[in-house]
C-alpha positions as CSV (number, residue, x, y, z in Angstrom):
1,X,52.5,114.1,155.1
2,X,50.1,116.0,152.9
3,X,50.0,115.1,148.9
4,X,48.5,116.9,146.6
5,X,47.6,114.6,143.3
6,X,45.7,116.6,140.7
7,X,43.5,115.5,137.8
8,X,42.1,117.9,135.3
9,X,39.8,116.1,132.9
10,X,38.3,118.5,130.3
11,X,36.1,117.2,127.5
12,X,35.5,117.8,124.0
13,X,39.1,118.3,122.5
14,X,38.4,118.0,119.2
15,X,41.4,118.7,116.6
16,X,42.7,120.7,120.0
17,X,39.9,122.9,119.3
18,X,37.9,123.8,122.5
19,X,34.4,122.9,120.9
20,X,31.5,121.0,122.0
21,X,31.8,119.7,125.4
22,X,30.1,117.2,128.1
23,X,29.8,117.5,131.8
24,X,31.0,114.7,134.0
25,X,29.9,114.6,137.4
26,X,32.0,113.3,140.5
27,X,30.3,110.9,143.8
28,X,30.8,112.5,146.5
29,X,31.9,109.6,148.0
30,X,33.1,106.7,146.9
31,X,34.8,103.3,148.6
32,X,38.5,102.2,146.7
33,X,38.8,98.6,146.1
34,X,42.9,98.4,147.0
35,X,44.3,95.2,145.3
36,X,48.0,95.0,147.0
37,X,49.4,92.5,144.2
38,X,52.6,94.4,142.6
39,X,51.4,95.5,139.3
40,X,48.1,95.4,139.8
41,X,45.5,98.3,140.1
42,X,43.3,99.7,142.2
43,X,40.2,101.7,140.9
44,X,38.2,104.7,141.2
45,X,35.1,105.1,138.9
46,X,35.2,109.2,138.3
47,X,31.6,110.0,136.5
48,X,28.1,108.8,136.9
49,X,26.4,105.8,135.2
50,X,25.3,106.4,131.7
51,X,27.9,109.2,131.3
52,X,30.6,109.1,129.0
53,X,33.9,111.3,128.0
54,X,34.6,112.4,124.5
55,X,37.0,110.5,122.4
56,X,39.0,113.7,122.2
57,X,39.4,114.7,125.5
58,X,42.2,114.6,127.5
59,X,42.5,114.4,131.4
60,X,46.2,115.5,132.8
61,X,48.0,114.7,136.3
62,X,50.9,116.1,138.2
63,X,51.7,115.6,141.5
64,X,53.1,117.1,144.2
65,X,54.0,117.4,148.1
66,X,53.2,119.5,151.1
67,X,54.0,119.3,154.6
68,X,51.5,118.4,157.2
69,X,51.4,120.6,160.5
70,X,48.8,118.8,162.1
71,X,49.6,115.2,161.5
72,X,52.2,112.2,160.0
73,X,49.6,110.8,158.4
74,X,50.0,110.1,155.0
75,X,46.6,111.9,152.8
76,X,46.4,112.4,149.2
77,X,44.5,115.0,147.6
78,X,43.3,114.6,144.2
79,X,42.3,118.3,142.4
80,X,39.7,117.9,138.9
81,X,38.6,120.4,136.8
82,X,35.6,119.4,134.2
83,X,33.7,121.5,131.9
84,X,30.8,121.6,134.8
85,X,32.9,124.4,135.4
86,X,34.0,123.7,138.9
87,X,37.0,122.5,140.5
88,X,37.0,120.2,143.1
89,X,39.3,118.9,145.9
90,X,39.2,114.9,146.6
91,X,40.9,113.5,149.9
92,X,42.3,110.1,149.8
93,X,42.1,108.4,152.9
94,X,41.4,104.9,154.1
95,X,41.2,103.3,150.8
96,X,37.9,106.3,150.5
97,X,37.9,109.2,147.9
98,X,36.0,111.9,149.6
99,X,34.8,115.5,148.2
100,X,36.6,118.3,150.3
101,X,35.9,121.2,148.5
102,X,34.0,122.2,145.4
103,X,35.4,125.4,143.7
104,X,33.0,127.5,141.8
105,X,34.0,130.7,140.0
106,X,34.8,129.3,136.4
107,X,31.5,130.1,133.7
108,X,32.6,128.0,130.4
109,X,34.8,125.0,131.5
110,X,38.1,124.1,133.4
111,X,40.7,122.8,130.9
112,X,44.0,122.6,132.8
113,X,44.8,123.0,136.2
114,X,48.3,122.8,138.2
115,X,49.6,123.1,141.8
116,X,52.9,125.0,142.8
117,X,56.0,123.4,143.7
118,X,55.0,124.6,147.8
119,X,51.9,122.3,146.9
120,X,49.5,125.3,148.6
121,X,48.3,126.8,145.7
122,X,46.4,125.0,142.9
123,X,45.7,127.3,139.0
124,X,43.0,126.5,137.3
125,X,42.4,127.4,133.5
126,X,38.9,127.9,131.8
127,X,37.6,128.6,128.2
128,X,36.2,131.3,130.0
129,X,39.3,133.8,129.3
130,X,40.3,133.4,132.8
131,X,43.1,132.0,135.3
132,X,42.5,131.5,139.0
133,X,44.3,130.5,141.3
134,X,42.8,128.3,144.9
135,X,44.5,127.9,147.8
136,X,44.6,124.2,148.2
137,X,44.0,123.7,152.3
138,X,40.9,125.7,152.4
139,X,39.5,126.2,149.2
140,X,39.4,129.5,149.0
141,X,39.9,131.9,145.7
142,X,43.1,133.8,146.4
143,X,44.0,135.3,142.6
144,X,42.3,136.0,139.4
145,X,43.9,136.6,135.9
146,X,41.7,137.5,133.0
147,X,43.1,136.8,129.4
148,X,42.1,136.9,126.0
149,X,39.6,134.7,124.8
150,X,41.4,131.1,124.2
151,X,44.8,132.6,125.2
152,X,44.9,130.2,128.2
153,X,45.1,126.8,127.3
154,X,47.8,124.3,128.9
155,X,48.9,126.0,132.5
156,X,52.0,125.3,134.6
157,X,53.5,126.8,137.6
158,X,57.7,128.0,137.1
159,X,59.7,125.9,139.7
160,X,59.8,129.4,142.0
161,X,56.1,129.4,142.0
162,X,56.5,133.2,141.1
163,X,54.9,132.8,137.5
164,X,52.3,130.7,135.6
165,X,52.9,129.7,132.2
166,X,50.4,128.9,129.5
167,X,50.1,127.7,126.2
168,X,47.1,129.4,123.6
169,X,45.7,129.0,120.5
170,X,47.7,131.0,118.6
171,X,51.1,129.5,119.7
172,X,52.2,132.0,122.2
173,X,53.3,131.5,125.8
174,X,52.4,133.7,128.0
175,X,54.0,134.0,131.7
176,X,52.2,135.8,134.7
177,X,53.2,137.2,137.7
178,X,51.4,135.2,140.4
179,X,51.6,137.9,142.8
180,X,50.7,140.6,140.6
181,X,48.4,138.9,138.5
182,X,49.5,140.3,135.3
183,X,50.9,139.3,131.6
184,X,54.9,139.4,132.3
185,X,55.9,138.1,129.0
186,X,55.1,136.5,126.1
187,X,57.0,134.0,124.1
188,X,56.4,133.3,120.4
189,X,56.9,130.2,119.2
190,X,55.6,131.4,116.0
191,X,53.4,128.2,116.0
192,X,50.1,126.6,115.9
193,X,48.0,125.6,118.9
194,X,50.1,124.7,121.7
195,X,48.4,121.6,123.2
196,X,51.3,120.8,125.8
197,X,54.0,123.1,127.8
198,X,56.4,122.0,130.8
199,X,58.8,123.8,133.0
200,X,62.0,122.6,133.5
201,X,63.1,121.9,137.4
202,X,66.0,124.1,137.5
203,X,64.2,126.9,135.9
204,X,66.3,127.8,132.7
205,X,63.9,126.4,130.1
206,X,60.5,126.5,128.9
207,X,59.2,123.8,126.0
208,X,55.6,123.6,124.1
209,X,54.3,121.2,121.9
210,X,51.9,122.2,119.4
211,X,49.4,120.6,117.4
212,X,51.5,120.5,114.0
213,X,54.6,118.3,116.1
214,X,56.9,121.5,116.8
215,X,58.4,121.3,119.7
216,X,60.1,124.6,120.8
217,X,62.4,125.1,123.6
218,X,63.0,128.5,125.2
219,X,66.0,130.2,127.3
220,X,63.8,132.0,130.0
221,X,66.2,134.3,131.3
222,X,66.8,135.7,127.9
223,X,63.2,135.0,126.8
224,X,65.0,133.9,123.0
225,X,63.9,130.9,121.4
226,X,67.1,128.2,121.4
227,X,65.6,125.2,119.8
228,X,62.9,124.1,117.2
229,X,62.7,119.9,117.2
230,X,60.6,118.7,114.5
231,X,61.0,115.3,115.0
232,X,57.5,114.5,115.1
233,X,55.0,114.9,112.3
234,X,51.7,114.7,114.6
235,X,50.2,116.7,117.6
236,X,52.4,116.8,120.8
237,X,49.9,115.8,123.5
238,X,52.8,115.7,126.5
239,X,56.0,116.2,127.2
240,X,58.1,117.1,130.8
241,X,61.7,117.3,131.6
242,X,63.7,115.2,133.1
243,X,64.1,115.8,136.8
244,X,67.9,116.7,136.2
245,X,66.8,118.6,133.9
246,X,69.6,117.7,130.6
247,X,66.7,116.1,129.0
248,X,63.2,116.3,127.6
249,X,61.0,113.2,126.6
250,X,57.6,113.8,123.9
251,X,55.0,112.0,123.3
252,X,52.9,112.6,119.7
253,X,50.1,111.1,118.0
254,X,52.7,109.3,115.7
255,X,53.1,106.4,118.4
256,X,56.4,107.2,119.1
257,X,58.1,109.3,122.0
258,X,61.2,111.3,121.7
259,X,64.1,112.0,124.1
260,X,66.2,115.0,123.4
261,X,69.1,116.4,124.9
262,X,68.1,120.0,126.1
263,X,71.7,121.5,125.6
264,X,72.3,120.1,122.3
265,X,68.9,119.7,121.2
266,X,70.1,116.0,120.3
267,X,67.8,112.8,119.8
268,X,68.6,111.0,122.1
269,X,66.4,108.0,122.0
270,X,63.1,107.6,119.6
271,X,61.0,105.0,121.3
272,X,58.3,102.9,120.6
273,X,56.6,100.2,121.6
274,X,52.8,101.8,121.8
275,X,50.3,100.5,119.3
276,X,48.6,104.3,118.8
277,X,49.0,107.8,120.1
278,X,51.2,108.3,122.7
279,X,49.0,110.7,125.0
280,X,51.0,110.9,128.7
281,X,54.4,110.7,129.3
282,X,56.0,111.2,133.0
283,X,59.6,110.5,134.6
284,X,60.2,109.2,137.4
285,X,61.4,111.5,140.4
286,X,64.6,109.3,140.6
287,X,65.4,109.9,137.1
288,X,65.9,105.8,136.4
289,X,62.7,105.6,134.5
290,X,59.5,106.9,132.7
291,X,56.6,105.8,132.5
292,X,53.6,106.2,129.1
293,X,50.3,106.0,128.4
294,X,48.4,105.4,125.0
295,X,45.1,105.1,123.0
296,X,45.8,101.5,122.6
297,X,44.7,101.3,126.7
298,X,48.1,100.8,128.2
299,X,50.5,102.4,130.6
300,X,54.2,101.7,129.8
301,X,57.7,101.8,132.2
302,X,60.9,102.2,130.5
303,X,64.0,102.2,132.2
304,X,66.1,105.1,131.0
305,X,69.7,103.4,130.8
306,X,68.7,101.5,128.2
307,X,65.4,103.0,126.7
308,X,63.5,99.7,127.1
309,X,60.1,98.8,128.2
310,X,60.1,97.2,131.1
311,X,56.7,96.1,132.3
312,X,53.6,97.2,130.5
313,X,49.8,97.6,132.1
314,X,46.9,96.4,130.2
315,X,44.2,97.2,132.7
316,X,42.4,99.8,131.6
317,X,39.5,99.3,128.7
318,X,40.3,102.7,126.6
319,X,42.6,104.8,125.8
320,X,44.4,106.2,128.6
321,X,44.9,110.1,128.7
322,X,47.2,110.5,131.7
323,X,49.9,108.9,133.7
324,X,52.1,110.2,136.8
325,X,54.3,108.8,139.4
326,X,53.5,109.9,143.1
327,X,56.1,111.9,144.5
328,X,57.7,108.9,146.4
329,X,58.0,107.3,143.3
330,X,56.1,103.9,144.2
331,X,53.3,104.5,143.1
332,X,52.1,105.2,139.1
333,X,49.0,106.8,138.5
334,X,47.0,106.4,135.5
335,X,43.6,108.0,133.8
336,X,41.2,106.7,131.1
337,X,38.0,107.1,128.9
338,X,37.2,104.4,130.6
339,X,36.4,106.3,134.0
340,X,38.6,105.0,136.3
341,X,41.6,106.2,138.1
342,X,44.6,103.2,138.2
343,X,46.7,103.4,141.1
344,X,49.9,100.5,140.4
345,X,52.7,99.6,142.7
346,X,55.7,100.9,140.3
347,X,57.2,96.7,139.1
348,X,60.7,97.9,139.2
């Protein structure tokens, strides 16, 4: 089995303004200290001694699976993007994180990247003006989209893989045609800066988060805007659909995450429990729980019956700026200012 785990780590995100930025560089190679006690960690230092991310800047992670032809071995791969303007391709193998391929092509910074639901094809988005899009196995460029300047912030694949979404600066989503590499539509969410933007899996719905709290929520077959939450009062910095798809969870700067009911566009839960901003928030693939991660420097699990924290992690030493499960929901994955990559076995 081939999985494909990617982590974008842009720096600099001041205000969700795409200012001064740092470059982090990556080992090539570099030995993972597994610790095999349930709920505990295992490590991987991502940038050089002496160097340091910005406060503001956000790494991201989403995960998913592709078949291997060539063995039943189970590999991860691990995708970054940095404002060194490359992005790279990690194996995971043998408790040993090892550089596969380095992408170049990018002139002013990665800021997002995401893989297709085929997990072949990895997007990456630059300050640059530009989308490309890498075919995972070999490296290799195999699309280009150039955009307006800032117009391609946030990026995610539809669950067809046949367009790329992405939030901008001035609130618009735009969708492109993977295959033709063109603008398909754009959506207006007649917002601010959308910082966040997510899919949902069966395909009917779009939803941004923006920098004011907005959260929209968009048919796409009709392209109309159906909902406007504004339960939050501070920037949107996640959010994702459930994997059913009835519900979508938020996280904001206000410490406190949100479930809605899609349909209804309902509160269905406001939870809290974090000591800061609320910076990652995932699901788990077998819809039972979620899992958060703050400034404060801890990853949370809820359990969705009963909107509960469940177990919380306290072993990172800054705030943490993204959290995943692994596609066979075991595992959760976490990112921090403090350099390291968490890997947990999932407590329940």
């Amino acid at each position: 089995m081939l999985r494909a785990v990617i982590s974008v780590i842009p720096d600099g995100l001041k205000s969700a303004s795409p200012s001064l930025m740092r470059k982090i560089e990556f080992r090539e190679s570099v030995p993972v200290n597994v610790c095999k006690e349930i709920g505990k960690p295992f490590k991987k230092n991502l940038s050089s001694p002496g160097q340091d991310w910005n406060p503001e800047a956000p790494p991201y992670l989403s995960t998913t699976v592709k078949d291997s032809l060539s063995s039943d071995e189970t590999v991860d791969y691990i995708v970054t993007g940095a404002v060194d303007d490359l992005v790279k391709i990690w194996s995971f193998r043998n408790d040993k994180l090892e550089l596969k391929h380095k992408l170049e092509g990018h002139s002013l910074g990665v800021v997002s990247v995401a893989i297709n639901t085929e997990g072949t094809t990895c997007a990456s988005s630059s300050l640059d003006s530009s989308l490309r899009l890498w075919d995972l196995a070999t490296g290799e460029k195999v699309g280009s989209i150039e955009v307006g300047p800032v117009d391609i912030w946030t990026v995610a694949f539809s669950p067809d893989d046949k367009f790329i979404i992405s939030g901008s600066h001035s609130g618009k989503i735009n969708l492109y045609g993977v295959e033709s590499g063109k603008q398909e539509q754009t959506l207006d969410t007649r917002g601010k800066f959308t910082l966040s933007i997510a899919y949902s899996p069966d395909g009917k719905y779009i939803a941004s988060g923006a920098i004011d709290g907005i959260i929209n929520i968009f048919d796409v077959a009709s392209g109309k805007l159906v909902h406007t939450l504004e339960g939050h009062a501070m920037p949107i910095r996640s959010l994702c659909f459930s994997p059913d798809s009835q519900l979508l969870l938020t996280a904001s700067d206000d410490g406190h995450m949100k479930l809605y009911d899609v349909q209804h566009a309902n509160v269905a839960g406001t939870l809290s429990g974090h000591a800061s901003w609320v910076l990652s928030v995932a699901f788990s693939p077998d819809n039972q729980h979620f899992v958060s991660s703050s400034s404060d420097h801890t990853v949370k699990v809820w359990e969705l019956a009963t909107r509960q924290c469940v177990h919380t992690f306290n072993e990172h030493s800054d705030q943490v700026w993204g959290v995943k499960y692994n596609p066979d929901a075991n595992k959760i994955l976490s990112v921090s200012e403090d350099r390291a990559i968490n890997v947990y076995d999932c407590p329940v």
